[in-house]
C-alpha distance (Angstrom), angle and dihedral (degrees) to the residues before:
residue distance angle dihedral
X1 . . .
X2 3.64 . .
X3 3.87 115.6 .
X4 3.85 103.2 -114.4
X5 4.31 83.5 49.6
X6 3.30 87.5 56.9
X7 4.15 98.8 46.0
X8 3.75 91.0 43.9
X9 4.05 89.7 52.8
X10 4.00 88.5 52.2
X11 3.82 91.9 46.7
X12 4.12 92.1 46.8
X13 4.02 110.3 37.6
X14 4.13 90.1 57.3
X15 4.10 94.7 67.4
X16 3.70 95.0 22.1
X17 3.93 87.7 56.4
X18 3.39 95.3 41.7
X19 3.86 94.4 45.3
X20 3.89 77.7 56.1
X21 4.26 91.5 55.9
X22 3.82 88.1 46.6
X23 3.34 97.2 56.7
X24 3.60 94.0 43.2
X25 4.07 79.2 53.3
X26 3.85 96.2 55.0
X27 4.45 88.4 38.8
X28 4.19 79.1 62.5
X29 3.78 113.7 39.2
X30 4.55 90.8 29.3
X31 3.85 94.1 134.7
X32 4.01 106.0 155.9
X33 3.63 97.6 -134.4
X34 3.90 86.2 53.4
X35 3.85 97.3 36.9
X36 4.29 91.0 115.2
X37 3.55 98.0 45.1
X38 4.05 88.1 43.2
X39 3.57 88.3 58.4
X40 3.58 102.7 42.2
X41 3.71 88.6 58.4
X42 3.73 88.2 49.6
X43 4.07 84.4 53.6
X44 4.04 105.6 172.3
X45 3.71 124.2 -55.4
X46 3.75 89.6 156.8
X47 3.64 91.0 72.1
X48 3.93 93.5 74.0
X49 3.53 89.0 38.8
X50 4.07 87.5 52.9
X51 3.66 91.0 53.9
X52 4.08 96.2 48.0
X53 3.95 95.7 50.2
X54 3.42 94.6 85.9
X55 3.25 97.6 64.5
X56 3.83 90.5 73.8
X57 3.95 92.4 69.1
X58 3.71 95.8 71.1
X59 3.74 92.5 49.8
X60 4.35 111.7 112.4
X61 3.60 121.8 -110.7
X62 3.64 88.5 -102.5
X63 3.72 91.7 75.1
X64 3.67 99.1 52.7
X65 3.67 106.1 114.8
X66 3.96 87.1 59.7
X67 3.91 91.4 41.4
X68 3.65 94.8 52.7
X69 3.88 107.8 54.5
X70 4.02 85.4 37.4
X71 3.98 88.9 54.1
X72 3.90 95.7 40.2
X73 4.11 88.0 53.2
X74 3.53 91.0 45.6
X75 3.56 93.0 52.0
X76 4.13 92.2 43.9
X77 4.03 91.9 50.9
X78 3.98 90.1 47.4
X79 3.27 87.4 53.8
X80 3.40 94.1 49.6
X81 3.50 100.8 57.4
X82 3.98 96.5 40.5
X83 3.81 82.5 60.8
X84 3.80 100.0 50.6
X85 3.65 89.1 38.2
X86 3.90 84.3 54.2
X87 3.47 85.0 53.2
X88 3.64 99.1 43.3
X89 4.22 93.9 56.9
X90 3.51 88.5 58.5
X91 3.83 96.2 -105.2
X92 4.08 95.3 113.7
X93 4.02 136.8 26.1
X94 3.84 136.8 -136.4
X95 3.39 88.2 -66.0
X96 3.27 88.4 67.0
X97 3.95 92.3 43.8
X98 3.37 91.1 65.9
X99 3.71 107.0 42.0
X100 4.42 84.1 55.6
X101 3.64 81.4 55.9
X102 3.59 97.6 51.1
X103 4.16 86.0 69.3
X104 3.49 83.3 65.8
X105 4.08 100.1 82.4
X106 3.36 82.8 28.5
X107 3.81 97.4 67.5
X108 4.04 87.1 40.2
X109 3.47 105.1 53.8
X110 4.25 80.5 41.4
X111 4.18 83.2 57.2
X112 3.82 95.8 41.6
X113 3.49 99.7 89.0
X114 3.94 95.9 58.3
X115 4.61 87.6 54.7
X116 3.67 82.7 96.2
X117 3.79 101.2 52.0
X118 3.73 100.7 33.2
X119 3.49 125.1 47.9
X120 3.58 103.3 -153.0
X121 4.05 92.9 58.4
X122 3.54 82.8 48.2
X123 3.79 94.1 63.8
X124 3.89 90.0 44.9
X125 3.28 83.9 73.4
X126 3.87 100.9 42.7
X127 3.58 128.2 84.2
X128 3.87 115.4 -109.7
X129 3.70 105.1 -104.4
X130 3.92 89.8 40.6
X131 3.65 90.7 61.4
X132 3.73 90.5 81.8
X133 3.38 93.1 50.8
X134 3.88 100.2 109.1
X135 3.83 97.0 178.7
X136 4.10 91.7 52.6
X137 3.77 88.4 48.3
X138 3.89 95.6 51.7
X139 4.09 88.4 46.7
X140 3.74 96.6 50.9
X141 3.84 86.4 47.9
X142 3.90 83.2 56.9
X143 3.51 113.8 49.1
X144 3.91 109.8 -159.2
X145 4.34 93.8 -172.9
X146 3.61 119.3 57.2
X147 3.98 87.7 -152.7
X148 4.16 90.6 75.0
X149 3.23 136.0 102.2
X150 3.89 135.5 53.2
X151 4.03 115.3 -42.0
X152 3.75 128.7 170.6
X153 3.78 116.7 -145.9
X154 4.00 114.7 -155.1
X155 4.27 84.4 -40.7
X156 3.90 106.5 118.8
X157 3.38 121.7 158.6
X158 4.40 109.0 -65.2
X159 3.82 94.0 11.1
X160 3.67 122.9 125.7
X161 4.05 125.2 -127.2
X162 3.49 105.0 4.2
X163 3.87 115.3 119.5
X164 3.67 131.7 -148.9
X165 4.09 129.8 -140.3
X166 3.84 155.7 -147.6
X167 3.89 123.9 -163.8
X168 3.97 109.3 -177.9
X169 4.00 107.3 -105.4
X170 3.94 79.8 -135.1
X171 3.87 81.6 62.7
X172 3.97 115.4 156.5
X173 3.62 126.4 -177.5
X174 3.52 95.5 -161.9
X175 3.59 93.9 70.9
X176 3.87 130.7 59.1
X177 3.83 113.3 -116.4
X178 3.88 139.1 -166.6
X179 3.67 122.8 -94.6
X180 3.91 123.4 -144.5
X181 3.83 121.1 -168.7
X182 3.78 105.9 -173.6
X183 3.97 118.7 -175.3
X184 3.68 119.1 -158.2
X185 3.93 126.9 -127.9
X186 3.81 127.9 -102.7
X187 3.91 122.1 -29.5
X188 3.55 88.6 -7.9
X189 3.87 134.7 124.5
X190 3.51 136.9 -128.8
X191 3.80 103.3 -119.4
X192 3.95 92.7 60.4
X193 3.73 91.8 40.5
X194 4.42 92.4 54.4
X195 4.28 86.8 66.9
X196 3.53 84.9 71.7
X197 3.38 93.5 61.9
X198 4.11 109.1 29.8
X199 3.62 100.3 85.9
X200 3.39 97.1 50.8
X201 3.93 90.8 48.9
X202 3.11 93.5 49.0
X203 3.89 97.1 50.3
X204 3.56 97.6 51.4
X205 4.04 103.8 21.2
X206 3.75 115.8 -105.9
X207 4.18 125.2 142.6
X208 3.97 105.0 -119.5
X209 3.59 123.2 -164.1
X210 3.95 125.0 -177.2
X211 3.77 111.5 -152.7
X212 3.90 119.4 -160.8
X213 3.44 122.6 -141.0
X214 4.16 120.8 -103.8
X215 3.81 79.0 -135.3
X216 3.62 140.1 33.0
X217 3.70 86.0 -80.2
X218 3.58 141.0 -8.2
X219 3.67 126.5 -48.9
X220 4.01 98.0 -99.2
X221 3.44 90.8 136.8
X222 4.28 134.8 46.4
X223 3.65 110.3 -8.5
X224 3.67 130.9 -1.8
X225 3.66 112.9 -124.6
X226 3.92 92.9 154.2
X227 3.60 99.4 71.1
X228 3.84 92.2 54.8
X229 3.65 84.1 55.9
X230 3.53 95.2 44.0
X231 3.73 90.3 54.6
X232 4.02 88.1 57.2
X233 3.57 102.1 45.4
X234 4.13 85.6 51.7
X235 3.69 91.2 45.3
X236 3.98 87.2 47.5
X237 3.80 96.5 52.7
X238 4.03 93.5 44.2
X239 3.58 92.8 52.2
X240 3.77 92.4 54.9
X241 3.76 103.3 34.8
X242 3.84 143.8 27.6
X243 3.63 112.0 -75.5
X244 3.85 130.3 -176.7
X245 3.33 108.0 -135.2
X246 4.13 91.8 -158.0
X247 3.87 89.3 52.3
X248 3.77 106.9 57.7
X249 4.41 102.3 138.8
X250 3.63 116.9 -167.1
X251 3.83 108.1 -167.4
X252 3.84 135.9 145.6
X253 4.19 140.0 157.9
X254 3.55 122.9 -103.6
X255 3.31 113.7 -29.8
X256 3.73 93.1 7.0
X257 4.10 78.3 55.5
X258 3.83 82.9 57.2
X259 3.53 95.1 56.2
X260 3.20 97.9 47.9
X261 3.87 89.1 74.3
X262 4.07 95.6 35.5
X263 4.04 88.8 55.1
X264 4.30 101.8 23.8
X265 3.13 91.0 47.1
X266 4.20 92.7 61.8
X267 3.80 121.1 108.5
X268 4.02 83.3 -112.8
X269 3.38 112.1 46.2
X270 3.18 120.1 129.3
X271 3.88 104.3 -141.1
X272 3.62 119.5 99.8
X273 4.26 84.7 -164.6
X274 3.87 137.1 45.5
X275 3.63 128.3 -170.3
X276 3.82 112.4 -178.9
X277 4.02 111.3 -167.6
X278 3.85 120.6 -154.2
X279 3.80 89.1 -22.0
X280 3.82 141.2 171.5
X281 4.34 121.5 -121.8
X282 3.44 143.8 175.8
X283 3.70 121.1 -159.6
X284 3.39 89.3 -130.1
X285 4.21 91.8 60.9
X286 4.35 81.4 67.6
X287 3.73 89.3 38.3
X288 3.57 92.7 61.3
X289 3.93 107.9 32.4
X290 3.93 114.7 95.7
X291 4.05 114.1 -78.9
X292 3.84 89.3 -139.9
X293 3.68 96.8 52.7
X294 4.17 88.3 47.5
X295 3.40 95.5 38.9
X296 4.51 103.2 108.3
X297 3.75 82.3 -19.5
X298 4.26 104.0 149.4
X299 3.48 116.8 -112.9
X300 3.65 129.3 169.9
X301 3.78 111.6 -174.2
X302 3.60 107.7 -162.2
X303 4.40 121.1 -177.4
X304 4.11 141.5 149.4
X305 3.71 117.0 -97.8
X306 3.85 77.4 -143.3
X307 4.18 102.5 48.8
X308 3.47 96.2 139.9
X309 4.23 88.3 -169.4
X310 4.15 103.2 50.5
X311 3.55 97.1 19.4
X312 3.77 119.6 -135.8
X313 3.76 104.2 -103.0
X314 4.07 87.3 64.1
X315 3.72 87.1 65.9
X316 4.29 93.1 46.7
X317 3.97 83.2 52.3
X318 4.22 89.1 46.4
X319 4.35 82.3 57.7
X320 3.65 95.5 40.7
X321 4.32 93.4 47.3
X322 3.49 83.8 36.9
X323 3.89 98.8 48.7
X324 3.86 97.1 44.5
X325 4.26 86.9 54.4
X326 3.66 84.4 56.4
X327 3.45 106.3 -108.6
X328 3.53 124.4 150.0
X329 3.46 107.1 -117.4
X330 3.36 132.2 -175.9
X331 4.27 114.4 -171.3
X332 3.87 128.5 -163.1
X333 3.67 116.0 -165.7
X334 3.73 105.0 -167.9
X335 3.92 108.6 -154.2
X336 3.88 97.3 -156.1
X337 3.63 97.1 43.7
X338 3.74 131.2 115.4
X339 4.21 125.6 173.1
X340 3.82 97.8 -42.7
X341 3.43 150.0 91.5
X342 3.57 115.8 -84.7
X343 4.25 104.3 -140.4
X344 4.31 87.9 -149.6
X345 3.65 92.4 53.6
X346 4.13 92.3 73.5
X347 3.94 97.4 58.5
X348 4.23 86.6 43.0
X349 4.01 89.2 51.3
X350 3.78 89.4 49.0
X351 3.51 91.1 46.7
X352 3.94 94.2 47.8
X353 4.13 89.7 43.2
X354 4.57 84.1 57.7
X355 3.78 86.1 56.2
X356 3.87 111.7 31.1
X357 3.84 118.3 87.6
Protein backbone atom coordinates (compact mmCIF):
# COMPACT_ATOMS: atom_id res chain seq x y z
CA UNK A 1 0.00 0.00 0.00
CA UNK A 2 1.36 3.10 -1.34
CA UNK A 3 2.39 5.75 1.28
CA UNK A 4 -0.07 8.64 0.65
CA UNK A 5 -3.03 5.51 0.83
CA UNK A 6 -1.87 4.79 3.84
CA UNK A 7 -1.68 8.64 5.37
CA UNK A 8 -5.04 9.46 3.94
CA UNK A 9 -6.58 6.18 5.75
CA UNK A 10 -5.00 7.47 9.19
CA UNK A 11 -6.33 11.01 8.62
CA UNK A 12 -10.06 9.60 7.58
CA UNK A 13 -11.04 6.44 9.86
CA UNK A 14 -10.54 8.72 13.27
CA UNK A 15 -13.74 11.17 12.52
CA UNK A 16 -15.46 8.77 10.28
CA UNK A 17 -15.34 6.18 13.23
CA UNK A 18 -16.15 8.42 15.64
CA UNK A 19 -19.02 10.02 13.61
CA UNK A 20 -20.05 6.27 13.68
CA UNK A 21 -19.93 6.21 17.94
CA UNK A 22 -21.91 9.48 17.91
CA UNK A 23 -24.52 8.38 16.13
CA UNK A 24 -24.74 5.26 17.91
CA UNK A 25 -24.84 7.91 21.00
CA UNK A 26 -27.83 9.95 19.70
CA UNK A 27 -29.68 6.14 18.34
CA UNK A 28 -29.51 5.51 22.48
CA UNK A 29 -30.31 8.59 24.52
CA UNK A 30 -33.03 10.14 21.23
CA UNK A 31 -35.87 11.12 23.65
CA UNK A 32 -37.98 13.97 21.79
CA UNK A 33 -38.27 16.26 24.59
CA UNK A 34 -34.38 16.02 24.84
CA UNK A 35 -33.65 15.86 21.06
CA UNK A 36 -31.61 19.62 21.22
CA UNK A 37 -29.68 19.02 24.14
CA UNK A 38 -28.91 15.30 22.70
CA UNK A 39 -27.49 16.83 19.81
CA UNK A 40 -25.59 19.53 21.20
CA UNK A 41 -23.69 17.05 23.19
CA UNK A 42 -23.17 15.11 20.05
CA UNK A 43 -21.73 18.62 18.58
CA UNK A 44 -20.19 17.73 14.95
CA UNK A 45 -17.61 15.12 14.36
CA UNK A 46 -18.74 14.86 10.78
CA UNK A 47 -17.26 18.10 10.02
CA UNK A 48 -13.58 16.70 10.10
CA UNK A 49 -14.73 13.76 8.52
CA UNK A 50 -16.38 16.15 5.67
CA UNK A 51 -13.16 17.79 5.09
CA UNK A 52 -10.96 14.36 4.81
CA UNK A 53 -13.33 12.59 2.19
CA UNK A 54 -11.84 14.03 -0.54
CA UNK A 55 -8.92 12.65 -0.21
CA UNK A 56 -10.33 9.30 -1.42
CA UNK A 57 -10.84 10.65 -5.09
CA UNK A 58 -7.23 10.78 -5.95
CA UNK A 59 -6.65 7.29 -4.75
CA UNK A 60 -5.68 4.61 -8.03
CA UNK A 61 -7.95 2.03 -9.12
CA UNK A 62 -5.90 -0.40 -7.35
CA UNK A 63 -7.22 0.73 -4.05
CA UNK A 64 -10.81 0.45 -4.74
CA UNK A 65 -12.07 -2.18 -2.52
CA UNK A 66 -10.81 0.04 0.50
CA UNK A 67 -12.11 3.29 -1.23
CA UNK A 68 -15.49 2.02 -1.75
CA UNK A 69 -16.86 0.84 1.68
CA UNK A 70 -14.91 4.02 3.19
CA UNK A 71 -16.84 6.34 0.59
CA UNK A 72 -20.28 4.53 0.93
CA UNK A 73 -20.01 5.07 4.99
CA UNK A 74 -19.02 8.44 4.54
CA UNK A 75 -21.78 9.16 2.42
CA UNK A 76 -24.41 7.16 4.89
CA UNK A 77 -23.10 9.18 8.13
CA UNK A 78 -23.37 12.60 6.11
CA UNK A 79 -26.47 11.80 5.46
CA UNK A 80 -27.22 11.08 8.70
CA UNK A 81 -26.43 14.12 10.24
CA UNK A 82 -27.94 16.47 7.41
CA UNK A 83 -31.17 14.67 8.32
CA UNK A 84 -31.13 15.11 12.10
CA UNK A 85 -29.79 18.48 11.63
CA UNK A 86 -32.90 18.97 9.32
CA UNK A 87 -34.73 17.87 12.06
CA UNK A 88 -33.04 19.76 14.67
CA UNK A 89 -33.78 23.49 12.86
CA UNK A 90 -37.21 22.79 13.03
CA UNK A 91 -37.66 22.01 9.31
CA UNK A 92 -38.52 18.06 9.85
CA UNK A 93 -40.08 15.77 12.77
CA UNK A 94 -39.31 12.38 14.37
CA UNK A 95 -40.09 10.92 11.41
CA UNK A 96 -37.45 12.35 10.11
CA UNK A 97 -35.22 11.43 13.24
CA UNK A 98 -35.49 8.14 12.54
CA UNK A 99 -35.11 7.78 8.87
CA UNK A 100 -31.30 9.91 9.51
CA UNK A 101 -30.76 7.13 11.81
CA UNK A 102 -31.54 4.47 9.52
CA UNK A 103 -28.00 5.51 7.58
CA UNK A 104 -26.53 4.40 10.55
CA UNK A 105 -26.45 0.38 9.86
CA UNK A 106 -26.27 1.36 6.66
CA UNK A 107 -22.79 2.92 6.82
CA UNK A 108 -21.72 -0.21 9.16
CA UNK A 109 -22.59 -3.03 7.34
CA UNK A 110 -20.97 -0.65 4.21
CA UNK A 111 -17.57 -0.64 6.65
CA UNK A 112 -17.79 -4.33 7.63
CA UNK A 113 -15.92 -5.73 5.03
CA UNK A 114 -12.63 -3.70 5.76
CA UNK A 115 -12.82 -5.30 10.08
CA UNK A 116 -10.49 -7.81 8.76
CA UNK A 117 -7.85 -5.61 7.17
CA UNK A 118 -7.92 -2.68 9.48
CA UNK A 119 -7.82 -2.87 12.96
CA UNK A 120 -9.51 0.12 13.99
CA UNK A 121 -12.90 -0.86 12.01
CA UNK A 122 -12.42 -3.97 13.62
CA UNK A 123 -12.85 -2.54 17.10
CA UNK A 124 -15.94 -0.52 15.89
CA UNK A 125 -17.42 -3.45 15.90
CA UNK A 126 -16.10 -4.93 19.22
CA UNK A 127 -17.38 -4.43 22.53
CA UNK A 128 -15.16 -2.29 24.86
CA UNK A 129 -13.57 -4.70 27.16
CA UNK A 130 -13.04 -7.19 24.17
CA UNK A 131 -10.93 -4.75 22.46
CA UNK A 132 -8.01 -5.79 24.53
CA UNK A 133 -8.46 -9.06 23.85
CA UNK A 134 -5.42 -9.71 21.54
CA UNK A 135 -6.06 -13.44 20.97
CA UNK A 136 -9.92 -12.73 19.81
CA UNK A 137 -8.62 -10.03 17.52
CA UNK A 138 -5.95 -12.26 15.78
CA UNK A 139 -8.82 -15.15 15.36
CA UNK A 140 -11.42 -12.94 13.81
CA UNK A 141 -8.63 -11.71 11.47
CA UNK A 142 -8.33 -15.50 10.60
CA UNK A 143 -11.40 -17.03 9.84
CA UNK A 144 -11.10 -20.90 10.29
CA UNK A 145 -15.04 -21.69 8.65
CA UNK A 146 -15.83 -20.55 5.32
CA UNK A 147 -19.64 -20.38 6.45
CA UNK A 148 -18.89 -16.93 8.63
CA UNK A 149 -19.40 -13.77 8.21
CA UNK A 150 -22.48 -11.54 7.37
CA UNK A 151 -24.93 -12.99 4.52
CA UNK A 152 -28.31 -11.74 3.47
CA UNK A 153 -30.82 -14.35 2.37
CA UNK A 154 -33.65 -13.00 -0.11
CA UNK A 155 -33.66 -9.57 2.43
CA UNK A 156 -32.64 -6.54 0.21
CA UNK A 157 -33.39 -3.36 1.08
CA UNK A 158 -37.77 -2.87 1.04
CA UNK A 159 -38.46 -6.60 0.71
CA UNK A 160 -40.64 -8.44 3.03
CA UNK A 161 -39.62 -11.81 5.02
CA UNK A 162 -36.26 -12.34 4.23
CA UNK A 163 -33.83 -12.34 7.24
CA UNK A 164 -30.30 -11.34 7.53
CA UNK A 165 -27.25 -13.09 9.63
CA UNK A 166 -24.00 -13.16 11.66
CA UNK A 167 -21.89 -16.37 12.27
CA UNK A 168 -18.79 -15.48 14.59
CA UNK A 169 -15.54 -15.42 12.26
CA UNK A 170 -14.16 -17.46 15.34
CA UNK A 171 -16.92 -19.93 14.22
CA UNK A 172 -16.38 -23.71 15.32
CA UNK A 173 -18.51 -26.51 14.49
CA UNK A 174 -17.28 -28.62 17.03
CA UNK A 175 -18.83 -26.76 19.67
CA UNK A 176 -22.55 -25.91 20.32
CA UNK A 177 -23.30 -22.16 20.18
CA UNK A 178 -26.15 -19.70 21.14
CA UNK A 179 -28.72 -18.61 18.76
CA UNK A 180 -30.25 -15.01 18.75
CA UNK A 181 -33.35 -14.18 16.66
CA UNK A 182 -33.84 -10.45 16.96
CA UNK A 183 -37.04 -8.80 15.30
CA UNK A 184 -36.99 -5.21 14.49
CA UNK A 185 -39.67 -2.52 15.54
CA UNK A 186 -42.40 -0.98 13.39
CA UNK A 187 -42.01 -0.55 9.52
CA UNK A 188 -38.62 -1.55 9.84
CA UNK A 189 -36.43 -4.31 8.24
CA UNK A 190 -34.28 -6.84 9.37
CA UNK A 191 -30.95 -5.93 7.79
CA UNK A 192 -30.82 -2.43 9.63
CA UNK A 193 -32.14 -3.92 12.79
CA UNK A 194 -28.96 -6.99 12.89
CA UNK A 195 -26.22 -3.77 13.56
CA UNK A 196 -27.68 -3.61 16.77
CA UNK A 197 -26.70 -6.75 17.60
CA UNK A 198 -23.22 -7.63 15.62
CA UNK A 199 -20.79 -6.24 17.93
CA UNK A 200 -21.97 -7.75 20.73
CA UNK A 201 -22.05 -11.23 18.89
CA UNK A 202 -19.15 -10.93 17.80
CA UNK A 203 -17.46 -10.01 21.18
CA UNK A 204 -18.74 -12.71 23.10
CA UNK A 205 -19.74 -15.47 20.33
CA UNK A 206 -23.41 -15.88 19.69
CA UNK A 207 -25.14 -16.62 15.95
CA UNK A 208 -27.55 -13.53 15.30
CA UNK A 209 -30.12 -13.53 12.80
CA UNK A 210 -32.47 -10.47 11.95
CA UNK A 211 -35.78 -11.62 10.57
CA UNK A 212 -37.99 -9.10 8.55
CA UNK A 213 -41.41 -9.00 8.84
CA UNK A 214 -43.85 -10.61 5.88
CA UNK A 215 -45.61 -7.30 6.55
CA UNK A 216 -44.85 -3.88 7.50
CA UNK A 217 -44.65 -5.16 10.97
CA UNK A 218 -45.28 -8.12 12.89
CA UNK A 219 -48.34 -10.13 12.84
CA UNK A 220 -50.05 -8.64 16.14
CA UNK A 221 -53.11 -8.49 14.56
CA UNK A 222 -55.37 -11.19 12.12
CA UNK A 223 -53.36 -14.11 11.26
CA UNK A 224 -49.88 -14.96 12.07
CA UNK A 225 -47.86 -15.68 9.10
CA UNK A 226 -44.52 -14.66 10.87
CA UNK A 227 -44.19 -17.44 13.15
CA UNK A 228 -44.43 -19.99 10.29
CA UNK A 229 -41.61 -18.14 8.90
CA UNK A 230 -39.86 -17.89 11.96
CA UNK A 231 -40.00 -21.59 12.38
CA UNK A 232 -38.14 -21.92 8.82
CA UNK A 233 -35.54 -19.50 9.11
CA UNK A 234 -34.62 -21.37 12.67
CA UNK A 235 -34.90 -24.69 11.08
CA UNK A 236 -32.64 -23.25 8.13
CA UNK A 237 -29.82 -21.98 10.33
CA UNK A 238 -29.74 -25.32 12.59
CA UNK A 239 -29.49 -27.46 9.74
CA UNK A 240 -26.43 -25.65 8.46
CA UNK A 241 -24.62 -24.67 11.61
CA UNK A 242 -24.05 -25.64 15.28
CA UNK A 243 -26.90 -24.80 17.36
CA UNK A 244 -27.38 -25.14 21.17
CA UNK A 245 -30.40 -26.44 21.71
CA UNK A 246 -30.50 -24.94 25.56
CA UNK A 247 -29.64 -21.44 24.16
CA UNK A 248 -32.34 -20.56 21.66
CA UNK A 249 -33.09 -16.31 22.54
CA UNK A 250 -36.06 -14.83 21.07
CA UNK A 251 -35.82 -11.03 21.47
CA UNK A 252 -36.88 -7.97 19.41
CA UNK A 253 -37.73 -3.89 19.92
CA UNK A 254 -41.03 -2.60 19.95
CA UNK A 255 -43.16 -4.34 18.12
CA UNK A 256 -40.68 -7.04 17.42
CA UNK A 257 -40.68 -6.95 21.52
CA UNK A 258 -44.42 -7.62 21.05
CA UNK A 259 -43.98 -10.55 19.13
CA UNK A 260 -41.83 -11.99 21.02
CA UNK A 261 -44.66 -12.80 23.53
CA UNK A 262 -47.52 -13.43 20.70
CA UNK A 263 -45.11 -16.18 18.98
CA UNK A 264 -42.61 -17.34 22.28
CA UNK A 265 -45.11 -17.65 24.13
CA UNK A 266 -46.76 -20.68 21.74
CA UNK A 267 -46.84 -24.29 22.92
CA UNK A 268 -44.22 -24.83 19.91
CA UNK A 269 -41.81 -22.48 19.89
CA UNK A 270 -38.75 -23.33 19.74
CA UNK A 271 -36.94 -20.85 22.12
CA UNK A 272 -36.07 -21.90 25.47
CA UNK A 273 -35.53 -17.74 26.21
CA UNK A 274 -37.44 -14.45 25.46
CA UNK A 275 -36.30 -11.03 25.91
CA UNK A 276 -38.97 -8.47 24.94
CA UNK A 277 -37.42 -4.78 24.68
CA UNK A 278 -39.64 -1.68 25.21
CA UNK A 279 -42.69 -3.79 24.36
CA UNK A 280 -46.50 -3.65 24.35
CA UNK A 281 -48.88 -6.51 26.60
CA UNK A 282 -52.09 -7.34 27.50
CA UNK A 283 -52.75 -9.49 30.44
CA UNK A 284 -54.77 -11.42 28.52
CA UNK A 285 -51.60 -12.40 25.93
CA UNK A 286 -50.21 -14.49 29.49
CA UNK A 287 -53.73 -15.46 30.24
CA UNK A 288 -54.05 -17.29 27.20
CA UNK A 289 -50.54 -18.81 26.32
CA UNK A 290 -50.01 -22.53 27.51
CA UNK A 291 -49.15 -22.90 31.45
CA UNK A 292 -46.60 -25.63 30.58
CA UNK A 293 -44.73 -23.71 28.07
CA UNK A 294 -44.62 -20.53 30.77
CA UNK A 295 -44.13 -22.46 33.52
CA UNK A 296 -39.84 -21.61 34.62
CA UNK A 297 -39.69 -20.44 31.07
CA UNK A 298 -36.75 -17.35 31.12
CA UNK A 299 -37.87 -14.12 30.50
CA UNK A 300 -36.10 -10.95 30.86
CA UNK A 301 -38.38 -7.99 30.24
CA UNK A 302 -36.31 -5.12 29.60
CA UNK A 303 -38.08 -1.15 28.94
CA UNK A 304 -37.30 2.85 29.47
CA UNK A 305 -38.77 4.47 32.47
CA UNK A 306 -39.02 7.24 29.81
CA UNK A 307 -40.73 5.23 26.57
CA UNK A 308 -42.84 7.80 25.60
CA UNK A 309 -44.75 5.08 22.99
CA UNK A 310 -45.56 1.83 25.43
CA UNK A 311 -45.30 3.53 28.54
CA UNK A 312 -43.42 1.94 31.39
CA UNK A 313 -46.12 0.65 33.66
CA UNK A 314 -47.20 -1.85 30.64
CA UNK A 315 -43.91 -3.53 31.11
CA UNK A 316 -44.34 -3.70 35.37
CA UNK A 317 -47.82 -5.39 34.47
CA UNK A 318 -45.84 -7.85 31.67
CA UNK A 319 -43.56 -9.02 35.20
CA UNK A 320 -46.43 -9.13 37.44
CA UNK A 321 -48.84 -11.41 34.67
CA UNK A 322 -45.81 -12.99 33.92
CA UNK A 323 -44.62 -13.75 37.55
CA UNK A 324 -48.00 -15.05 38.90
CA UNK A 325 -47.97 -17.80 35.64
CA UNK A 326 -44.74 -18.84 37.01
CA UNK A 327 -42.34 -17.69 34.81
CA UNK A 328 -39.06 -16.77 35.74
CA UNK A 329 -38.71 -13.41 35.00
CA UNK A 330 -36.09 -11.32 35.21
CA UNK A 331 -37.05 -7.21 34.56
CA UNK A 332 -34.66 -4.28 33.72
CA UNK A 333 -36.06 -0.91 34.09
CA UNK A 334 -33.59 1.35 32.45
CA UNK A 335 -33.89 4.92 34.06
CA UNK A 336 -32.44 6.92 31.07
CA UNK A 337 -34.23 5.17 28.43
CA UNK A 338 -36.82 6.35 26.01
CA UNK A 339 -38.39 4.12 22.82
CA UNK A 340 -35.11 2.60 21.59
CA UNK A 341 -32.80 0.07 21.64
CA UNK A 342 -30.35 0.25 24.23
CA UNK A 343 -26.74 -1.00 22.36
CA UNK A 344 -25.48 -2.54 26.18
CA UNK A 345 -28.52 -4.52 26.55
CA UNK A 346 -27.28 -7.26 23.72
CA UNK A 347 -23.93 -8.35 25.48
CA UNK A 348 -26.15 -8.40 29.09
CA UNK A 349 -28.89 -10.71 27.30
CA UNK A 350 -26.13 -12.97 26.05
CA UNK A 351 -24.64 -13.02 29.23
CA UNK A 352 -28.02 -13.78 31.12
CA UNK A 353 -28.99 -16.55 28.21
CA UNK A 354 -25.04 -18.50 29.42
CA UNK A 355 -26.46 -18.61 32.92
CA UNK A 356 -30.31 -19.00 32.89
CA UNK A 357 -31.77 -22.55 32.78
Amino acid sequence: MSDAVVDDIVALLPPLLQSIETLGFVARYLHPPDFGEVMRMAGAPDADLRAEVPRLANWPDAFAHLRGPLQVAADHVTAAFDGLRKAESGDGDLVTVFRALRHLPQAMEALYPLAATLPPVSDLFLDENARADEDLRVRLAQPKHPDSGVFHHDNEPGSRGGFSFYVPETYDPDRAWPLVVALHGGSGHGRLFLWSWLRAARSHGAIVVAPTALGPTWALKGEDTDTPNLDRIVAFIRSRWSIDPERLLLTGLSDGGTFCYVSGLGPASPFTHLAPIAASFHPMIASMADADRLRGLPIQIVHGRHDWMFPVELARQAQQALVATGANVTYREIDDLSHTYPREISAALLTWMANTD
